[in-house]
C-alpha positions as CSV (number, residue, x, y, z in Angstrom):
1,X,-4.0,6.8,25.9
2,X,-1.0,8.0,23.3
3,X,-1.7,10.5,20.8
4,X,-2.7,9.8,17.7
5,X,0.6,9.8,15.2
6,X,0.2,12.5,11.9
7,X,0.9,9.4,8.8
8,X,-0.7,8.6,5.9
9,X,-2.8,5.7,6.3
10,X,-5.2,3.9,4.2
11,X,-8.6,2.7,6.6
12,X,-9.9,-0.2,5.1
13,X,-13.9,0.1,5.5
14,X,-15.4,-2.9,6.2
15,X,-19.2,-2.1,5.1
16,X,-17.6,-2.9,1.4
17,X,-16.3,-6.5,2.4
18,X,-18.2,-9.6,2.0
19,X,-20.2,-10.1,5.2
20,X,-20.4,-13.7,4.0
21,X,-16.5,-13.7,4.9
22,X,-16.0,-10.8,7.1
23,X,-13.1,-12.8,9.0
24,X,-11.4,-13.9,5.7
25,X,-11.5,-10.4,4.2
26,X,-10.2,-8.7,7.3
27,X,-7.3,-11.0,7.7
28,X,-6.5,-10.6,4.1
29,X,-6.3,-6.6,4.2
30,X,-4.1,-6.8,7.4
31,X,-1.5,-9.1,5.7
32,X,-1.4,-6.7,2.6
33,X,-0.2,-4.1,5.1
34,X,-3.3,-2.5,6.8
35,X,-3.2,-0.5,10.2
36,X,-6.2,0.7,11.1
37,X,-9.8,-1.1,9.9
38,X,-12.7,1.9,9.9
39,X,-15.9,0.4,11.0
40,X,-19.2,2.7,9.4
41,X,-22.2,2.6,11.7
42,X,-25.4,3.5,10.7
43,X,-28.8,3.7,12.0
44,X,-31.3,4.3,9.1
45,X,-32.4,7.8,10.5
46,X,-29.0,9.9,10.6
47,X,-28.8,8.2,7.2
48,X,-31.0,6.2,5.0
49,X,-29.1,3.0,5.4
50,X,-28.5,0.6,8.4
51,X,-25.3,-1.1,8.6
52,X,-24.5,-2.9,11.9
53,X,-23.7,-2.0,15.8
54,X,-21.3,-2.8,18.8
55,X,-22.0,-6.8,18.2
56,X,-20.0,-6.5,14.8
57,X,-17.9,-3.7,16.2
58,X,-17.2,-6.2,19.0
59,X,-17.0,-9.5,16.5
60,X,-14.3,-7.5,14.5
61,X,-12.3,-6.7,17.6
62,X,-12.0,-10.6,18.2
63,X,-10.5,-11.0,14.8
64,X,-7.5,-8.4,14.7
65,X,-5.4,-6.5,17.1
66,X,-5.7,-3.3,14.8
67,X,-7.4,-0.2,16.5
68,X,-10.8,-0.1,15.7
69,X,-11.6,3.4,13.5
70,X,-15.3,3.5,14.5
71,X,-17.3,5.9,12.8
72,X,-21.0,6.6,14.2
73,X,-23.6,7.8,11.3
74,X,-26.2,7.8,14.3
75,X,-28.9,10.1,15.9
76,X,-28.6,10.6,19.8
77,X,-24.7,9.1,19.8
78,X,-24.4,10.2,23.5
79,X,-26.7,7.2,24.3
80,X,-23.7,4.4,23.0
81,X,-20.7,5.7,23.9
82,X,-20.3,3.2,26.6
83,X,-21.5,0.4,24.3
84,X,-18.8,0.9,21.6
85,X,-16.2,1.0,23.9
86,X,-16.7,-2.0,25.8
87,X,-17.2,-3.6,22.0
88,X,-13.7,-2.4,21.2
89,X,-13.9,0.9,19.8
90,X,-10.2,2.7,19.9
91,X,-11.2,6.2,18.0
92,X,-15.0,6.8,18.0
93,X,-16.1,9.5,16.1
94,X,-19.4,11.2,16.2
95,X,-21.2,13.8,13.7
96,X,-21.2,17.7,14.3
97,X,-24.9,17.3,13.8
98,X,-26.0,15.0,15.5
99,X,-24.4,16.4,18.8
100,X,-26.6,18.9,20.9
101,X,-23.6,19.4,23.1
102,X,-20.6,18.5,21.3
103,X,-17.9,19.5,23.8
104,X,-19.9,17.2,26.5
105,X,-19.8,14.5,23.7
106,X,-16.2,15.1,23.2
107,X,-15.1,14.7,26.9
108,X,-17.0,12.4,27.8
109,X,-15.7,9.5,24.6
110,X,-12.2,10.5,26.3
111,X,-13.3,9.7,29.7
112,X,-14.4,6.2,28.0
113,X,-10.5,6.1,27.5
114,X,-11.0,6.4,23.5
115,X,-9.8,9.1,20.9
116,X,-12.2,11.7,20.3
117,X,-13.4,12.7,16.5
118,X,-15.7,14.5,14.9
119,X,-17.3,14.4,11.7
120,X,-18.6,16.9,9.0
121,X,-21.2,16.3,6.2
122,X,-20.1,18.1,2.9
123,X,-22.7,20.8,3.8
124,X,-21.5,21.3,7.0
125,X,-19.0,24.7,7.7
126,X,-15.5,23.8,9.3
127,X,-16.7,26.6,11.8
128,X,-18.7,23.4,13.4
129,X,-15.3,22.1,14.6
130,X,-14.0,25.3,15.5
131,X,-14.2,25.6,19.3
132,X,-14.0,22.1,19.8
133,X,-10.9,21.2,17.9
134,X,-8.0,21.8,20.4
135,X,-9.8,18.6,22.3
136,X,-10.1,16.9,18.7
137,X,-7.8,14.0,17.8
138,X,-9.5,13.5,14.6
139,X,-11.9,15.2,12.2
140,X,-13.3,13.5,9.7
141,X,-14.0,15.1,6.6
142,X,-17.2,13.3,4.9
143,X,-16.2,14.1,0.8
144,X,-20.0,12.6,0.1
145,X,-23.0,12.4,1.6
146,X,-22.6,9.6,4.1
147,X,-25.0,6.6,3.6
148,X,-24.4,4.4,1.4
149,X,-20.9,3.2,-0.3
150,X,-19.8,3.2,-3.9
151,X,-20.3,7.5,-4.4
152,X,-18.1,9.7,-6.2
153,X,-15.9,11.8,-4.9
154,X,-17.1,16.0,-3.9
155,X,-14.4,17.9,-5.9
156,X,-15.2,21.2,-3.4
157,X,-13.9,18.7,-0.4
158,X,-10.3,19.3,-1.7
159,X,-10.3,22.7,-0.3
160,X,-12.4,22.1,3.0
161,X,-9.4,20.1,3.4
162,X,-7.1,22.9,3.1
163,X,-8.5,25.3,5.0
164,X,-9.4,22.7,8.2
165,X,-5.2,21.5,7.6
166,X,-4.4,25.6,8.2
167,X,-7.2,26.0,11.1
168,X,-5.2,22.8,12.5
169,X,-1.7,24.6,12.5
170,X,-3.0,28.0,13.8
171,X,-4.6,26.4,17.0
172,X,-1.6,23.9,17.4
173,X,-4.2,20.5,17.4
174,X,-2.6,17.1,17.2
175,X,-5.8,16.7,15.5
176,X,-5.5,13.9,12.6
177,X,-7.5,14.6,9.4
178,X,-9.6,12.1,7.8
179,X,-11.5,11.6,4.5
180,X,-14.5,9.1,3.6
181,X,-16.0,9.3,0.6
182,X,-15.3,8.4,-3.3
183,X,-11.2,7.3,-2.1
184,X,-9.7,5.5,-5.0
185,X,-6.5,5.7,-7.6
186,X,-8.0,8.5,-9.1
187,X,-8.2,10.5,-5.8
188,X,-6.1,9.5,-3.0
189,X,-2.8,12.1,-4.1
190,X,-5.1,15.2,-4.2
191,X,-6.3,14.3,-0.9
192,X,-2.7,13.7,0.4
193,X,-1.7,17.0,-1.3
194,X,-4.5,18.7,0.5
195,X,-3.7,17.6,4.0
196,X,-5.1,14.1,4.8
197,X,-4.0,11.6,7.0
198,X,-6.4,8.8,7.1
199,X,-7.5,8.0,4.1
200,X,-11.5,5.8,4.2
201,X,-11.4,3.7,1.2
202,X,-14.3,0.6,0.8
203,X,-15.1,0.0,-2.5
204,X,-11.5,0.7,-3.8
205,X,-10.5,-1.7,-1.7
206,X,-12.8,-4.9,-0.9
207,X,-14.9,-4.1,-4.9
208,X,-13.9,-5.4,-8.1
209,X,-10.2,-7.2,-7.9
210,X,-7.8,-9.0,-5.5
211,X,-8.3,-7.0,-2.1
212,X,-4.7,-7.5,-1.4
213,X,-3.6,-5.8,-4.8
214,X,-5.8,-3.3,-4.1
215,X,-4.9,-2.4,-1.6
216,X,-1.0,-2.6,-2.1
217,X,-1.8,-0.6,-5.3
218,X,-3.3,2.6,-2.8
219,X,-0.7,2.1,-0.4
220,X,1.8,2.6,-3.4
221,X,-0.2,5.6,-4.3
222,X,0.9,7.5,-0.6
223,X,4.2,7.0,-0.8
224,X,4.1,8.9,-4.2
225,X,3.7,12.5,-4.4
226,X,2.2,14.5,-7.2
């Protein structure tokens, strides 16, 4: 399993597409230039919403050869490790608090032969990923409350990004950093600026619009700095 590589990419989230015409609207966002597709799984108790589980993880796998970005807003995650992997899972990524034992959680989704991340609500201190992140190849950086699509953007998450970017350097992680949450034109550059990598973005790109212009229109937006 090869590292994952520090770029700015934009994660298409499929839990804004059209169900309806998942295949279509996947197909469209990789010929506009998407790398990665970020898959939100969620199971009604971690959050107040369900969205879907290893069948659609597994149904998406079977439509593009992108890596698989799988996020899991569950309780007990230990329990499907196993199952999103054989659906297709390439980076699974699991919530500080929802792990009991998070560095058993951690080793164990690299045994499964997928990259390890971790996830933070906006409540949630860095110091949750502290110990852990030398083994992280991704934290995730929730900048709402996770649930439900279409929020804006936390302001304070600018400089939670900071300070994880610094805790990254000091302990020499290859950890990537990620943000979900409120991503559009009018906050993808201060993200960049603060650190991020991946960059989660539903609504900005499969909402209102062409989805290929929109998301052409963010790409555009990290190969600009401010």
């Amino acid at each position: 399993m090869s590292p994952l590589k520090k770029e700015l990419l934009i994660a298409p989230s499929i839990l804004s597409a059209n169900f309806a015409a998942l295949g279509d609207n996947i197909t469209r966002v990789e010929a506009a230039g998407a790398r990665i597709i970020h898959l939100d799984v969620m199971d009604g108790h971690f959050v107040p919403n369900i969205s879907f589980g290893p069948g659609v993880v597994k149904a998406v796998n079977g439509i593009t050869q992108l890596p698989l970005d799988t996020h899991l807003m569950i309780e007990k995650p230990d329990r499907y490790l196993e199952a999103f992997r054989d659906a297709g899972a390439d980076i699974l990524t699991v919530h500080a608090e929802a792990c009991t034992h998070l560095h058993r959680t951690i080793s164990r989704i690299k045994e499964l032969g997928m990259h390890a991340g971790v996830s933070l609500n906006p409540a949630t201190s860095l110091t949750a990923v502290e110990e852990v992140l030398p083994m992280l190849d991704l934290v995730l950086i929730m900048s709402v409350n996770p649930g439900f699509g279409g929020q804006q953007f936390i302001p304070s998450s600018i400089q939670k990004i900071r300070t994880l970017a610094m805790m990254i350097d000091d302990c020499r992680s290859g950890a990537m950093i990620e943000v979900d949450g409120g991503i559009d034109a009018s906050t993808i550059q201060s993200v960049i600026g603060a650190g991020a990598h991946y960059l989660v973005a539903g609504n900005a790109v499969f909402g209102n619009g062409n989805i290929e212009t929109n998301f052409s229109h963010l790409h555009s937006l990290t190969l600009t700095r401010t």
